[in-house]
N, C-alpha and C positions, 0 to 999 in steps of 0.2 A: 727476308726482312731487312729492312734497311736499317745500319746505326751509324751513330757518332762516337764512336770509341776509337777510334785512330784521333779524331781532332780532339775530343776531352782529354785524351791519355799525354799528346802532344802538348798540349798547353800548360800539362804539369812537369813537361821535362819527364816522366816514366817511360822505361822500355816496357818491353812486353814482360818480359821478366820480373822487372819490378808490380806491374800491375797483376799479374800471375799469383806472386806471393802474397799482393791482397787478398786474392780476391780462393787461396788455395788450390787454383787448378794449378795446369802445364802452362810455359809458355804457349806451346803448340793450338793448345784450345782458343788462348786468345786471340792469336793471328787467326783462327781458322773465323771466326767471330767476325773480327775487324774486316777480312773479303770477302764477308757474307757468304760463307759456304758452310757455314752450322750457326744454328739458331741457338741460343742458350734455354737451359731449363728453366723453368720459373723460377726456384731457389738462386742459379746461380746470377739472373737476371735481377731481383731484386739487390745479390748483394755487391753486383755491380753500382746501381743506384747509389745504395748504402755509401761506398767507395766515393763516388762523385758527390754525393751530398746534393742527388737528383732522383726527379721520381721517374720510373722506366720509359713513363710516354716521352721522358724530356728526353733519353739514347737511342730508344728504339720507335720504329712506325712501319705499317706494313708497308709492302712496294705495291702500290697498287695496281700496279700494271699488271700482277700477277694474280689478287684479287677478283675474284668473280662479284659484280655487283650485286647485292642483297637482293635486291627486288626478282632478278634473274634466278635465285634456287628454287630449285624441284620442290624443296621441301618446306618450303615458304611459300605461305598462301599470297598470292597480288590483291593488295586492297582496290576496290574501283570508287570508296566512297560511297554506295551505296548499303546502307544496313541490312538491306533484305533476307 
């Protein structure tokens, strides 16, 4: 998942550290966030938000490169437009 948390975080002058202590994790978690090699949990996702004074779509988006397109799952029926 791709975010903006190195450029939000920058713009207020926070280190990781400082955004850490908002946010109640480790530093550690934050960087691991910021190069996208851990996704945040929902909770600590929203209170990211909370932090920025943003709502999670505005930090976070999937990469869709990694994304399989919808139409393509097994488990998902392909509509053809035909009601039949």
């Amino acid at each position: 998942m791709k975010n903006r948390l190195r450029e939000l975080r920058a713009a207020r002058r926070w280190s990781q550290a400082d955004l850490a202590d908002r946010c109640q994790v480790s530093r550690q978690a934050i960087n691991a966030i910021e190069t996208e090699r851990y996704d945040p949990s929902l909770p600590l996702a929203f209170t990211l938000a909370d932090v920025f004074g943003l709502t999670i779509e505005e930090i976070f988006h999937p990469d869709r490169a990694e994304t399989p397109d919808r139409a393509e799952t097994p488990d998902r029926p392909e509509t053809t437009g035909d009601p039949a």
